[in-house]
C-alpha positions as CSV (number, residue, x, y, z in Angstrom):
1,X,-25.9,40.4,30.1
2,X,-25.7,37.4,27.4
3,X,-26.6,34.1,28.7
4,X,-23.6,31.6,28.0
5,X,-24.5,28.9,25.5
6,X,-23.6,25.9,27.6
7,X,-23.9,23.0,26.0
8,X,-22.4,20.2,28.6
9,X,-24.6,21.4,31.3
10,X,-27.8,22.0,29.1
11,X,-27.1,18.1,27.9
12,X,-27.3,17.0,31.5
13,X,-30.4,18.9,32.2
14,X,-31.7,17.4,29.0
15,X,-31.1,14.0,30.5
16,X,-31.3,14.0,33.8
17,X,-34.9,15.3,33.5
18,X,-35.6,12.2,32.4
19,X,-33.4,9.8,33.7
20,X,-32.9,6.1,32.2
21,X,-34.5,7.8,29.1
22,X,-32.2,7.3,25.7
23,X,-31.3,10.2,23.7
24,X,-30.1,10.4,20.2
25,X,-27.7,14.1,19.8
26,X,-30.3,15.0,17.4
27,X,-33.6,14.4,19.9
28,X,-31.0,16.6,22.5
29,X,-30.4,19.2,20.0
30,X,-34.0,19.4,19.5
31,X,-34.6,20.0,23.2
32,X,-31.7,22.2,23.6
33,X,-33.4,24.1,20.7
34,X,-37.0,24.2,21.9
35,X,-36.0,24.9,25.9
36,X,-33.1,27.9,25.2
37,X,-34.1,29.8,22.3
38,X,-32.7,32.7,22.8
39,X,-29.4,31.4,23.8
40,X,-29.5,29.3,20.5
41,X,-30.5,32.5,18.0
42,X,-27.2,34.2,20.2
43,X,-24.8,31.5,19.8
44,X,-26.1,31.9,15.5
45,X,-26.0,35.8,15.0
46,X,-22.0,34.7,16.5
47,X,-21.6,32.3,13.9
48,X,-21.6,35.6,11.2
49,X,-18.3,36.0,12.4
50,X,-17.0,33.0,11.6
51,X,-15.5,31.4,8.0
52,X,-18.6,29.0,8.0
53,X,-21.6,31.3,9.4
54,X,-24.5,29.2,10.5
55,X,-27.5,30.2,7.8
56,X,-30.6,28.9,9.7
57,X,-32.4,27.1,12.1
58,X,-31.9,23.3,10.6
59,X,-27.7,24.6,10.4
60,X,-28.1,25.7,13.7
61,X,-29.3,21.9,15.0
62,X,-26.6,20.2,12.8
63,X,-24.2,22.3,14.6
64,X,-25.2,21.1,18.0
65,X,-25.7,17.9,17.2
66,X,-21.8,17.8,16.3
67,X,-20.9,19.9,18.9
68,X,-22.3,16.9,21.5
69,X,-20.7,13.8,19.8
70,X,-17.5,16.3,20.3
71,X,-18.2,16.8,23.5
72,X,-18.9,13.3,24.6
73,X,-15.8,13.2,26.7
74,X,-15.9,16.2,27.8
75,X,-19.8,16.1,28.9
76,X,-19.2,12.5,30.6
77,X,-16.1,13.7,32.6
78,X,-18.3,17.0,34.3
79,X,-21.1,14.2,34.7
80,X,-20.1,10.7,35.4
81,X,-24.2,9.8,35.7
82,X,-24.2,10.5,31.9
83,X,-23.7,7.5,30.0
84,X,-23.4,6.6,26.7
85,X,-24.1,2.8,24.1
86,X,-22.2,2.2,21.1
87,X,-23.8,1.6,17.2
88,X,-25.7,3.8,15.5
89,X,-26.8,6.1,16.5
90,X,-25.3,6.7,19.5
91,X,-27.4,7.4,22.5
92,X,-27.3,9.1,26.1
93,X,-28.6,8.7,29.1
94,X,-28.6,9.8,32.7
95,X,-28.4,7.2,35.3
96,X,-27.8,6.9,39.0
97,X,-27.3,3.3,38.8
98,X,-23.8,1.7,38.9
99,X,-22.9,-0.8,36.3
100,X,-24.1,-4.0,37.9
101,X,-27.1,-2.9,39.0
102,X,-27.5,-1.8,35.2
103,X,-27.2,-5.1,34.6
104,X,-28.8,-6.9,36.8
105,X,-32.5,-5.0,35.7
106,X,-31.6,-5.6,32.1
107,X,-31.6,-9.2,32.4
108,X,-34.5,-9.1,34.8
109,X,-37.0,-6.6,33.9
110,X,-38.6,-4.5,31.1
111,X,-36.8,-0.6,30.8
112,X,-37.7,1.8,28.6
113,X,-36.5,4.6,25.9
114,X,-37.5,7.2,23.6
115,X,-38.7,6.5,20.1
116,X,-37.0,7.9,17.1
117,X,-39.2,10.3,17.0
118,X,-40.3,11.7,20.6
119,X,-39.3,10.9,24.1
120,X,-42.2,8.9,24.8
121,X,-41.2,5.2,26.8
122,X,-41.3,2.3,24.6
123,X,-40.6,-1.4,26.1
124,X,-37.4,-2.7,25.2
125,X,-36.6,-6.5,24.7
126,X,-35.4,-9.0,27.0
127,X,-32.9,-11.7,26.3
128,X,-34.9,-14.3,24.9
129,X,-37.0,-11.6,22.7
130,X,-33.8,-10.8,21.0
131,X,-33.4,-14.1,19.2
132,X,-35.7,-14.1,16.7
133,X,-34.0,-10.5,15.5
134,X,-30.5,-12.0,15.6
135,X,-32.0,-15.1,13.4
136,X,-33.8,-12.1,11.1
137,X,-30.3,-10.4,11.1
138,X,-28.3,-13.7,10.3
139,X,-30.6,-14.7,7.7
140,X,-31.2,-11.9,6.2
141,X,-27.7,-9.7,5.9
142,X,-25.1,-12.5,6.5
143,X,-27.0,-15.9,4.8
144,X,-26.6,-17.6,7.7
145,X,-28.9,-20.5,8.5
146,X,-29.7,-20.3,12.6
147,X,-31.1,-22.4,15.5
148,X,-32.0,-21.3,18.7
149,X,-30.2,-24.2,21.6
150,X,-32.7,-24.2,24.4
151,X,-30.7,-25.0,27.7
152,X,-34.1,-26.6,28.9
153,X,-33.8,-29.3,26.7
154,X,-30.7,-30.9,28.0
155,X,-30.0,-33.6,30.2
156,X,-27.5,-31.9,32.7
157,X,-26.2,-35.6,33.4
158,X,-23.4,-33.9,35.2
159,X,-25.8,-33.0,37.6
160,X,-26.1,-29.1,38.9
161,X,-23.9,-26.5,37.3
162,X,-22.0,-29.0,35.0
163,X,-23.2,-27.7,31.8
164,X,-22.3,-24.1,33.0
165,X,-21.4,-22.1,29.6
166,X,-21.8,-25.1,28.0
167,X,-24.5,-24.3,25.3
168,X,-24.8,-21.0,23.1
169,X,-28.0,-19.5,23.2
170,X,-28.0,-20.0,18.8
171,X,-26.4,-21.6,16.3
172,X,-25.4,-20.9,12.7
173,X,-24.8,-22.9,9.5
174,X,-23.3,-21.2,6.5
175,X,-23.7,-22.8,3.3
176,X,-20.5,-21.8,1.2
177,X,-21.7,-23.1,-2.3
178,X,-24.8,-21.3,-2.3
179,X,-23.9,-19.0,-5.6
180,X,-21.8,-22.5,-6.9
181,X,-23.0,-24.0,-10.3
182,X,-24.8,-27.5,-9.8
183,X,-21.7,-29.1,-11.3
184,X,-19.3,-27.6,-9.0
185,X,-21.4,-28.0,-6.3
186,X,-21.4,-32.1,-6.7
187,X,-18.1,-32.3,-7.8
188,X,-17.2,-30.5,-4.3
189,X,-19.3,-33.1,-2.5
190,X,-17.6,-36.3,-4.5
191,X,-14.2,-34.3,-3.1
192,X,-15.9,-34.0,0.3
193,X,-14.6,-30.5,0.3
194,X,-15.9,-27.7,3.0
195,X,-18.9,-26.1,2.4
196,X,-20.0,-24.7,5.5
197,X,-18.8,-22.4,8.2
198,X,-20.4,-23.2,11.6
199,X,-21.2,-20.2,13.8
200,X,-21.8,-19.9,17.6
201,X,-23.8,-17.0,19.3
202,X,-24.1,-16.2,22.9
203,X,-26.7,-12.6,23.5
204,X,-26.4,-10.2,26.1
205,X,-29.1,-7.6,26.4
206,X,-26.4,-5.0,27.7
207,X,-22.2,-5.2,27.8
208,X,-20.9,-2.3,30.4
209,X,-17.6,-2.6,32.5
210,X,-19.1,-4.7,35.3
211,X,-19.9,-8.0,33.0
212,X,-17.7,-7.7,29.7
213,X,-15.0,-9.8,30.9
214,X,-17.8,-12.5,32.6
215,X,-19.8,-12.3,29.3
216,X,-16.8,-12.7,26.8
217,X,-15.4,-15.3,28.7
218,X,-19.3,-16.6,29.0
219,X,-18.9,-16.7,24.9
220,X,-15.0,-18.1,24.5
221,X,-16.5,-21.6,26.5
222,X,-19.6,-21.6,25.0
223,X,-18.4,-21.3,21.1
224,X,-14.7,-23.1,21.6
225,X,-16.2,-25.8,18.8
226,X,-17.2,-23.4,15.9
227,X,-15.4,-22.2,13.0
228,X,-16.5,-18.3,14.3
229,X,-17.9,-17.7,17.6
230,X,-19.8,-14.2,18.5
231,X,-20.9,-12.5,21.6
232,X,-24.2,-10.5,20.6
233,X,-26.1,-7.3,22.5
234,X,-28.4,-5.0,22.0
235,X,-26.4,-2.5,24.2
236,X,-22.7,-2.0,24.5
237,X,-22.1,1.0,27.1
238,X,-19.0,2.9,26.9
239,X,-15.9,2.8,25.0
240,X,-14.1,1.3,28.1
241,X,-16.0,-1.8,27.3
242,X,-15.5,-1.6,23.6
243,X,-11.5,-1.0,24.5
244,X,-12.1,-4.3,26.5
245,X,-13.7,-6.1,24.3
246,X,-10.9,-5.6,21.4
247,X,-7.9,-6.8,23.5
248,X,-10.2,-10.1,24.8
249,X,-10.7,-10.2,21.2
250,X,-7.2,-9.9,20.0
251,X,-6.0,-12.6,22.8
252,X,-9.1,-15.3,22.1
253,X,-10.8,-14.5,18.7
254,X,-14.3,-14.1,19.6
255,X,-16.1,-11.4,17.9
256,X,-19.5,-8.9,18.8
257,X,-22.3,-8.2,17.1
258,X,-24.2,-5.2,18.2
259,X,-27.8,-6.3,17.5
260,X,-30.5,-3.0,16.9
261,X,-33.7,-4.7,18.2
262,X,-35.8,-2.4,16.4
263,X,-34.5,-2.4,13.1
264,X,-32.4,-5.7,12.6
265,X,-30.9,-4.7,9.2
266,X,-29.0,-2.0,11.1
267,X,-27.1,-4.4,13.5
268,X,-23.5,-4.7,12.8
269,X,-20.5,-6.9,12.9
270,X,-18.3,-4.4,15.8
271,X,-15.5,-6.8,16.0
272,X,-15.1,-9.4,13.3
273,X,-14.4,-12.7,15.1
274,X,-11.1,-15.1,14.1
275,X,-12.7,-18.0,12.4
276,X,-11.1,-21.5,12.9
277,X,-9.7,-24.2,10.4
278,X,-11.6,-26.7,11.9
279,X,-14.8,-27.8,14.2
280,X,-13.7,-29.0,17.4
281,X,-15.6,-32.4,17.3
282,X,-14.9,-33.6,20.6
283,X,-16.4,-30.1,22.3
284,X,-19.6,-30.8,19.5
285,X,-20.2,-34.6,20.6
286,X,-20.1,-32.8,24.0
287,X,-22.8,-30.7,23.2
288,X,-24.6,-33.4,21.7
289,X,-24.9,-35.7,24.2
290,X,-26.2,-33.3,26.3
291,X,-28.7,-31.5,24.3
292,X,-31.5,-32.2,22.0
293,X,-31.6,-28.9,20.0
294,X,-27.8,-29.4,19.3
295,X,-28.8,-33.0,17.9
296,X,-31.2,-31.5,15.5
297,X,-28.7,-29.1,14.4
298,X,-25.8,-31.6,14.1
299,X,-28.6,-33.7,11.6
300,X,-29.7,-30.4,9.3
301,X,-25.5,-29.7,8.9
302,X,-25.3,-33.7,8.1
303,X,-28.5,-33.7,5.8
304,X,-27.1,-30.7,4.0
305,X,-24.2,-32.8,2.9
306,X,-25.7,-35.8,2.3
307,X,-28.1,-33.9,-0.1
308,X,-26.5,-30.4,-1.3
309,X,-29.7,-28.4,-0.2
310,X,-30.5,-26.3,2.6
311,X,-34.2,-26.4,3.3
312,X,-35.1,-22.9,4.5
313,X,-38.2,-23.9,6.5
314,X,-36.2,-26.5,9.1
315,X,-34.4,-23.3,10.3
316,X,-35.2,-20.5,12.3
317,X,-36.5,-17.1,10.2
318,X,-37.6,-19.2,7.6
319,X,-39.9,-16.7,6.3
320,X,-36.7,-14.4,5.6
């Protein structure tokens, strides 16, 4: 008797043989294709019959690899330890952890994942390791000018837990006349017209349904003073959460960045955030007075428009 090609309970034995493990479709079509071959050269002496026939062995893994990003729904619904995170590429995983605990080892120890090219562990960041990739990415794809805020330099005059989502994690100064002629750019500064867009960025290692509404809300009070605020993680789990994360959006403006920690350039603006008119100067002098690194950044945005000229080397990623 033919063996059924079974694709949503092959993809759980792919990943649940190594659970916590991250799998691309195209590392699981690989193992579906290495692990059943026989059921795989069935299911493409079928494909003759069809309008498109399935030629050879590379058509054959293309296939699958659709078939599972098809499936995805499908596959999580028979399997609800199957999980999946949002960017590109997608990847799965297996997991017998709930959503907090999830969370609670992201931001507390190292995990691990397969390489892009075998299933071998590799370390994964933590939170503070992802801000020098976020200042890569800002400098390098969106020209932004960042600084990280340290929480460890502030004062915390209002004693224990007043500065609570107080401070972002980084800070961002857009230059708007960089590609201006010299001419327009001083006539700009005579008119004391804007030339910057302040940014605010609060990271999250990992977004699921347990902290997307504590983490957003972590980034509305944190980036109330900038012109566009951003929540930032390297792993967004599930659409649920992206659904979320759209209609917080919609009501308060914040935006999310998904960051690729491996490959910066990659990251990518998920949800554009609703930038405002204006600074909130009262929420800045806040920040200010509270915190050293904000100082320093308040005096490079000040310097800028004294001058005209952003020095590359008093930011972070200068060597961008």
């Amino acid at each position: 008797m033919m063996a059924k090609f079974n694709l949503v309970e092959m993809v759980h034995e792919c990943l649940s043989s190594s659970p916590e493990q991250r799998f691309t479709a195209r590392q699981m079509a690989d193992w579906i294709f290495e692990t059943y071959p026989e059921r795989c050269r069935q299911k493409q002496e079928r494909s003759t019959a069809t309008v498109i026939p399935i030629s050879d062995d590379a058509a054959l893994i293309t296939q699958i690899v659709a078939e599972i990003g098809g499936s995805r729904t499908r596959i999580q619904r028979k399997h609800p330890g199957i999980k999946t995170t949002e960017g590109r590429p997608r990847k799965y995983y297996f997991t017998e952890k709930t959503d907090t605990v999830e969370v609670e080892n992201a931001e507390t120890e190292f995990k691990s994942a397969p390489s892009s090219t075998s299933n071998e562990a590799v370390p994964l960041p933590r939170e503070h390791d992802l801000y020098p990739i976020l200042s890569s990415y800002l400098s390098s794809e969106l020209k932004v000018y960042s600084k990280r805020i340290d929480e460890r330099r502030s004062s915390n005059s209002r004693g224990s837990g007043g500065n609570r989502w107080l401070y972002p994690d980084l800070v961002g100064m857009e230059d708007l006349s960089a590609r201006w002629d010299r001419e327009i750019r001083d006539a700009a500064k005579e008119y004391s017209d804007k030339r910057t867009k302040l940014w605010s960025f609060e990271v999250k290692l990992l977004v699921n349904l347990s902290n997307v509404r504590e983490v957003y809300f972590q980034a509305v009070s944190n980036s109330s003073w900038a012109n566009l605020g951003y929540l930032v993680a390297s792993e967004i789990e599930g659409d649920e959460a992206i659904r979320e994360l759209r209609m917080l959006s919609g009501l308060h403006g914040i935006g999310l960045i998904r960051l690729d920690a491996d490959n910066p350039a990659e990251s990518q603006i998920i949800i554009p955030a609703r930038e405002r008119t204006e600074v909130d100067w009262d929420t800045a002098n806040r920040l200010v007075k509270e915190n050293r690194d904000f100082v320093d950044y308040i005096k490079l945005i000040r310097q800028f428009y004294q001058t005209g000229d952003v020095r590359p080397r008093d930011w972070d990623a200068a060597e961008s």
